[in-house]
C-alpha positions in Angstrom: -6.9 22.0 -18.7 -7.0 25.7 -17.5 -9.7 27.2 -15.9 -13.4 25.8 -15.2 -15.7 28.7 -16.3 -19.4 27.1 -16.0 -21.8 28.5 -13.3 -25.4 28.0 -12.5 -28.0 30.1 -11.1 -26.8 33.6 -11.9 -30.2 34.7 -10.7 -29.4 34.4 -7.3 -28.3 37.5 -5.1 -24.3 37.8 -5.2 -23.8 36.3 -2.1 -25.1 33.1 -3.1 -23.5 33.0 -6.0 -19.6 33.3 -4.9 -20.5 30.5 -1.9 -22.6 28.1 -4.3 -20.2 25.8 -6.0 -16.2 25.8 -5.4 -14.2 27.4 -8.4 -11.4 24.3 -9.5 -8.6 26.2 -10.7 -5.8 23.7 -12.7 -2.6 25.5 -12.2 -0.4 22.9 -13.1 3.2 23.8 -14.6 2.5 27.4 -13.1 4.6 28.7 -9.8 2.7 28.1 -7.0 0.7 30.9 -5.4 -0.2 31.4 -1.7 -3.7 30.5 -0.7 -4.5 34.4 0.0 -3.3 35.2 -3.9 -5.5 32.0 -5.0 -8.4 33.2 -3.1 -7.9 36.3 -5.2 -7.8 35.3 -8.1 -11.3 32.9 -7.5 -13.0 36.1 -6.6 -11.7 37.8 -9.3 -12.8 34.8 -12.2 -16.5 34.8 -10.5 -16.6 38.0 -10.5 -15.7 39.0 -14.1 -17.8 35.5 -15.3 -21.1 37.4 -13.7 -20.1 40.9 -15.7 -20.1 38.7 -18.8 -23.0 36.8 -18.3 -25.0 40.2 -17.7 -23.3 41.8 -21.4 -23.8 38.4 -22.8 -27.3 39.4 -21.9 -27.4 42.7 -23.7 -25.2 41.3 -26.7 -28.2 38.5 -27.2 -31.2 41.2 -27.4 -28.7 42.8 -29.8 -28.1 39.6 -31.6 -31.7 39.3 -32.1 -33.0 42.4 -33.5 -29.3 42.4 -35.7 -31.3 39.1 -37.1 -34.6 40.2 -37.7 -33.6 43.7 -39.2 -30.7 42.0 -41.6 -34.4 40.1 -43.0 -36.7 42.8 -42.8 -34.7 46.2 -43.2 -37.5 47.7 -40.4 -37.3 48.1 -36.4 -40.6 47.5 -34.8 -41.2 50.1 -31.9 -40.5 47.0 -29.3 -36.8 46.9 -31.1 -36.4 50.5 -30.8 -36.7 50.3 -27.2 -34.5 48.0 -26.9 -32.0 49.1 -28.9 -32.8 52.3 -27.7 -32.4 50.9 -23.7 -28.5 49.7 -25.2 -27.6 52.6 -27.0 -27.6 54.6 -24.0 -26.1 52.4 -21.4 -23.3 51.8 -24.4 -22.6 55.6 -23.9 -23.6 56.0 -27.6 -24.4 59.5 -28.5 -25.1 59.9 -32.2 -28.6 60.0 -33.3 -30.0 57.9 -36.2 -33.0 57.7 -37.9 -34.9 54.7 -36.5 -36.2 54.1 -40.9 -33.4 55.2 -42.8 -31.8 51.6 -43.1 -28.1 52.4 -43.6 -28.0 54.2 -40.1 -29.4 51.6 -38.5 -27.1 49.0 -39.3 -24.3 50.8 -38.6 -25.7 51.8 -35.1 -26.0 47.6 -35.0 -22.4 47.4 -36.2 -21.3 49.9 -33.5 -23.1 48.4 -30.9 -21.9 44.6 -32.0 -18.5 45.4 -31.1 -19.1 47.1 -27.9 -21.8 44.6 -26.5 -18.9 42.3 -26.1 -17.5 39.6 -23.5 -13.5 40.9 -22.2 -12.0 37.6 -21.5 -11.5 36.6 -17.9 -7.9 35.8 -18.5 -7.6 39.0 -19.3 -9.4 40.8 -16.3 -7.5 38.6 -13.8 -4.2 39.8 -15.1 -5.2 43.7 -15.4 -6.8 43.1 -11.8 -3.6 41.5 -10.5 -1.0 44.3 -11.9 -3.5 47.5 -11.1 -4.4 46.1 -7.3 -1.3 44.2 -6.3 -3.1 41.5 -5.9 -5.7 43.1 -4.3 -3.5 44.1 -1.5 -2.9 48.0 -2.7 -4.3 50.8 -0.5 -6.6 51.5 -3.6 -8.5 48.1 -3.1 -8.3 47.5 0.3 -9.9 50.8 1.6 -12.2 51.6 -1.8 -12.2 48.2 -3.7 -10.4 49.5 -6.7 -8.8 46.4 -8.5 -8.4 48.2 -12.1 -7.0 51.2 -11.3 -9.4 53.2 -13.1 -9.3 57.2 -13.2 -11.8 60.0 -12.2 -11.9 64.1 -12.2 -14.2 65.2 -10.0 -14.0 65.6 -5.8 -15.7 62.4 -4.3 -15.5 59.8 -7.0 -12.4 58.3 -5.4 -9.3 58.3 -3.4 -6.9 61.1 -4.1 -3.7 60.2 -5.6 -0.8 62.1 -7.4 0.0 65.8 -6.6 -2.0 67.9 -4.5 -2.2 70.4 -6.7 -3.8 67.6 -9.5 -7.5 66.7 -9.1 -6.7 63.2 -10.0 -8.7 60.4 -7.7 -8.2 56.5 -8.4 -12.4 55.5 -8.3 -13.4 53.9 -5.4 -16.6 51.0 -5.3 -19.0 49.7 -2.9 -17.4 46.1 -3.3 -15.4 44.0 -5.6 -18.5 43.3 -8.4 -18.9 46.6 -9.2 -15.5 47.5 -9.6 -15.4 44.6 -12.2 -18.5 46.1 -13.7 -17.7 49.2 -14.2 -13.9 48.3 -15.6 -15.4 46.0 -18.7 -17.4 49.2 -19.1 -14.9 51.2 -19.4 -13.4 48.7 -22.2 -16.9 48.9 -23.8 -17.9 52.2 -23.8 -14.8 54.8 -23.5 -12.8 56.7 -26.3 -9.3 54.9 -25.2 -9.9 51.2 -25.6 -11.4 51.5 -29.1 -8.6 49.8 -30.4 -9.0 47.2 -28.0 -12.2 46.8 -29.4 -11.1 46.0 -32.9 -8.8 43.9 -31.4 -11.1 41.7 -29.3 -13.5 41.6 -32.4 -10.4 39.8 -34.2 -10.0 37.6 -31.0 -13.5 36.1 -31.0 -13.5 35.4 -34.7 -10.4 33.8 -34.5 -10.0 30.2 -34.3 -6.6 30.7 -32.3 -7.8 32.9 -29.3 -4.4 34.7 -28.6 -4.7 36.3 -25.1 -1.5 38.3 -25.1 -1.9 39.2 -28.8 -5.2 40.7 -27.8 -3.2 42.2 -24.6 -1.3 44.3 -27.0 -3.9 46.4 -27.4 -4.5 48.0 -24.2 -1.4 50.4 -24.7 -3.1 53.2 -23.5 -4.6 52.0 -20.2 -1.0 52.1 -18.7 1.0 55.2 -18.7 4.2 52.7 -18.0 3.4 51.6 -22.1 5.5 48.3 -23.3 6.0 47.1 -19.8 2.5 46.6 -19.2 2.6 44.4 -21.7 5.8 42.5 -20.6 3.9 42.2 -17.1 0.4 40.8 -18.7 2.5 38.3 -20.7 4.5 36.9 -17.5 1.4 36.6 -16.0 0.1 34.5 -18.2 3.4 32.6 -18.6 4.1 32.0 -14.7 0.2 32.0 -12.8 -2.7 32.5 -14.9 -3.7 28.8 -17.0 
């Protein structure tokens, strides 16, 4: 058994939904975690499960105009905006023509592989090494669990040299910081081959997690050891 992924009433305001039914986590033949570093990792699972089921929700419109084009070559104006709705929120920025059929299925194509779930296993482990289990400076005081990067004065804490305009970016609570890390696996230039990767991983009848982990080479600058660390994860706490 590893862990229980099935919740109900995602409609509900976020509140609700991390106090409406207790998360069973079987960690059996793993080391055995404090109760603070297991009430991490629960907030961590619901919270990446919501992020999914809201792409999940994007990746079925997709699913069904991918459909009904593949039988009728044409996009009514309903698809378009749709698609059109995607497309930018996928950070997408080549035009096509909405009638010339090759460009649209490759805009579909594009967007398949984007519009994608990142496996909660996964997010738990990135979550765990980039936040310290959620007890780095970084989380604590701007609910940054993934460690991601910004540029510009404001988006985040500083970090680095002074000289460096280099901020780690801060959140208003722990959901959008998992939101806005699977959409930086989506939609940015660096994870592509993750991507590919994860496209492999779902169309595989062997889902393997730390085959797929392999991938993210460029999120850490600390390269192979990332991986080593993702893989001992998985080994010694996550099912």
């Amino acid at each position: 058994m590893g862990l229980i992924l099935f919740f109900y009433n995602y409609e509900k305001d976020m509140q609700s939904f991390y106090e409406d039914k207790e998360l069973e986590i079987n960690v059996d033949g793993k080391k055995k975690l404090s109760d603070q570093k297991l009430l991490f990792m629960k907030k961590i699972i619901r919270a990446a499960q919501y992020s999914n089921y809201e792409i999940n929700k994007d990746r079925s419109v997709l699913k069904t105009i991918s459909l009904a084009f593949n039988k009728s070559s044409f996009l009514s104006k309903y698809q378009i905006i749709k698609i059109e709705k995607i497309i930018k929120k996928y950070d997408i920025k080549k035009e096509y023509n909405h009638s010339d059929t090759s460009e649209v299925a490759l805009i579909i194509d594009e967007l398949m592989l984007k519009v994608q779930l990142v496996p909660v296993r996964l997010a738990l482990a990135q979550s765990i090494i980039e936040s310290a289990w959620g007890e780095s400076r970084f989380a604590k005081e701007g609910n940054a669990y993934f460690g991601i990067h910004c540029y510009e004065e404001g988006c985040g804490m500083k970090f680095g040299k002074e000289s460096e305009k280099a901020y780690v970016k801060t959140y208003a609570n722990m959901q959008s910081s998992v939101i806005d890390y699977m959409s930086f696996l989506n939609t940015k230039k660096g994870p592509y081959n993750f991507r590919k990767a994860r496209n492999l991983y779902y169309s595989s009848n062997e889902k393997n997690i730390n085959l797929l982990a392999q991938s993210l080479d460029s999120y850490s600058e600390i390269g192979g050891e990332y991986q080593k660390i993702i893989d001992s994860l998985f080994k010694d706490y996550i099912p």
